[in-house]
N, C-alpha and C positions, 0 to 999 in steps of 0.2 A: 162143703166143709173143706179147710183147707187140708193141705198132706205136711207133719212135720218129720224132719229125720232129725235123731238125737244122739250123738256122737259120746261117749262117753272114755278119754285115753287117762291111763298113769304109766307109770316106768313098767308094768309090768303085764298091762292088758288093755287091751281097745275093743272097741265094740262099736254099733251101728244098729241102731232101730228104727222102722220105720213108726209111726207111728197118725196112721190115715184118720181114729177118732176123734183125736182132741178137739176141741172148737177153738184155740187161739192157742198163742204159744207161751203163753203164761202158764196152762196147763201143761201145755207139751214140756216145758223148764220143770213143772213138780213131776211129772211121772219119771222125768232124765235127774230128780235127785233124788228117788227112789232109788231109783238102778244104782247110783254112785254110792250112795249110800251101803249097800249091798255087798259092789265089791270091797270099798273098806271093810267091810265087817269081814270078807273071806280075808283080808289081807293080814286083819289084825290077829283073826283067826293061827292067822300060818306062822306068826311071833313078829311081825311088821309094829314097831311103837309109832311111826308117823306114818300116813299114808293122806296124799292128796289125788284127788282125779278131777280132773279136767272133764265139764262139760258145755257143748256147745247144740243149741237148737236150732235147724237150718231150717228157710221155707221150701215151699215147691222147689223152687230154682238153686236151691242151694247156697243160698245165699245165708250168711250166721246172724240172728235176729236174738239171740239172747246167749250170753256165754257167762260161764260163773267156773269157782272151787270150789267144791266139797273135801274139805278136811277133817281130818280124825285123828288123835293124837292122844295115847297112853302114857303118863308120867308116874312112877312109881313116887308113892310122898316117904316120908319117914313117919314111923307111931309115936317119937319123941313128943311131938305137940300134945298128943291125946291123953299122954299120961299130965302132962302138966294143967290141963283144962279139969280134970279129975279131981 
């Protein structure tokens, strides 16, 4: 089975997982938007209205086989509309 590592950086945290079980890196890409996902959440958590992280899947060699963003973004609406739908 191959070995992916899955890098996961934003402006305010990096990280590095190995991860030896996956079977291709199409899993190894969903368990690294797990994680990304995650830290959004503590970001948004900590008062952050936008947060993107950077993830990339590397093989054996290190080489990057699949990279994406995961973003997360809080917009405050206004209640004007709801009262007029009413």
């Amino acid at each position: 089975m191959p070995n992916f590592t899955v890098r996961t950086i934003n402006s305010t945290y990096s990280a590095q997982l190995e991860l030896p079980n996956e079977p291709d890196a199409d899993a190894a890409h969903t368990a690294g938007v797990r994680g990304a996902l995650m830290i959004a959440r503590d970001e948004v958590h900590a008062g952050r209205t936008a947060v993107a992280v950077e993830l990339i899947v590397e093989d054996q060699g290190g080489r990057p086989v699949r990279r994406s963003v995961v973003s997360v973004s809080v917009a405050p609406l206004t209640t004007d509309a709801l009262e007029l739908r009413t």
